[in-house]
C-alpha positions in Angstrom: 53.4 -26.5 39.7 51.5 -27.3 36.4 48.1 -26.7 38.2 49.6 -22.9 39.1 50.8 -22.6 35.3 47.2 -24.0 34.0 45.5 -21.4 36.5 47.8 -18.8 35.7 47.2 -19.3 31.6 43.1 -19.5 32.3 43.6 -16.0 34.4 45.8 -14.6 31.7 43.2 -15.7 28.8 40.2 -14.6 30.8 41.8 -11.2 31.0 42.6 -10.8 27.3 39.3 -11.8 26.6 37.6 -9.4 29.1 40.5 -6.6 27.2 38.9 -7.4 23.4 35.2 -7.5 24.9 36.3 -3.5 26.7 37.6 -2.4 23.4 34.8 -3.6 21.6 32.0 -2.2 23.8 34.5 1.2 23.8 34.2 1.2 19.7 30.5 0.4 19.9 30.3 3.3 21.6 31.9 5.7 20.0 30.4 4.8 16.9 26.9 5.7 18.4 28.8 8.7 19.6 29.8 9.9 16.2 25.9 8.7 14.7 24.3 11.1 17.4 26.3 13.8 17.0 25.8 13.7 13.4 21.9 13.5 14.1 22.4 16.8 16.9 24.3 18.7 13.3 21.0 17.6 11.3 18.5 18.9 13.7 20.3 21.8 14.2 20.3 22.8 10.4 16.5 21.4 10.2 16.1 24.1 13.2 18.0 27.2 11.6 15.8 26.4 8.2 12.4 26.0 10.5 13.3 29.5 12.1 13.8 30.7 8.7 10.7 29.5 7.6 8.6 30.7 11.1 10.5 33.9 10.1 9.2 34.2 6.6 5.3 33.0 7.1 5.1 35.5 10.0 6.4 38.5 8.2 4.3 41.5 8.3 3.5 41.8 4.7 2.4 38.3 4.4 0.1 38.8 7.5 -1.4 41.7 5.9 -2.0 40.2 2.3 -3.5 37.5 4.3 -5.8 39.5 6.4 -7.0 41.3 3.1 -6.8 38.9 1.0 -8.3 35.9 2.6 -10.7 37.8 5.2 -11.6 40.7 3.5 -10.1 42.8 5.9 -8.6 46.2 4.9 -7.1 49.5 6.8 -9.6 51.9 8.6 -11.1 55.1 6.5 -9.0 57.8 8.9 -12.5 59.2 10.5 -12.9 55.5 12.1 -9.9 55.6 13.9 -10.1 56.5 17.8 -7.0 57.5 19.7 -6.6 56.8 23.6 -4.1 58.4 25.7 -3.0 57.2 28.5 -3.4 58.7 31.7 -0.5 60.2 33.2 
């Protein structure tokens, strides 16, 4: 009868300890839950401000200041400009 109590008592305590190392892994991982998804909220404002960026260094006013600017390039005189229609 003792020898069923002792094995009884090591099955018991082997199945607390396997309940703590569960809740442990299950709090491990939700604290690498909670860090990721706080990572996925950063990138996602560090992609709304990149857009806002892409938006604003390919604006058409920019390109054009660049383009004169930069490369010396300016607008047609309107004798130089050729207009093709397509056939229809």
């Amino acid at each position: 009868m003792i020898r069923l109590d002792a094995f009884f008592l090591a099955l018991v305590v082997a199945s607390a300890l396997g309940v703590v190392a569960a809740q442990h892994q299950a709090r491990k991982l939700f604290s690498e839950l909670e860090r990721e998804q706080a990572r996925a909220r950063g990138l996602e404002v560090e992609w709304g401000q990149l857009q806002l960026e892409q938006s604003t260094w390919a604006g058409h006013v920019r390109v054009e200041r660049m383009a004169r600017d930069a490369l010396g390039m300016r607008a047609p005189a309107p004798g130089q400009l050729i207009v093709v229609e397509p056939r229809r």
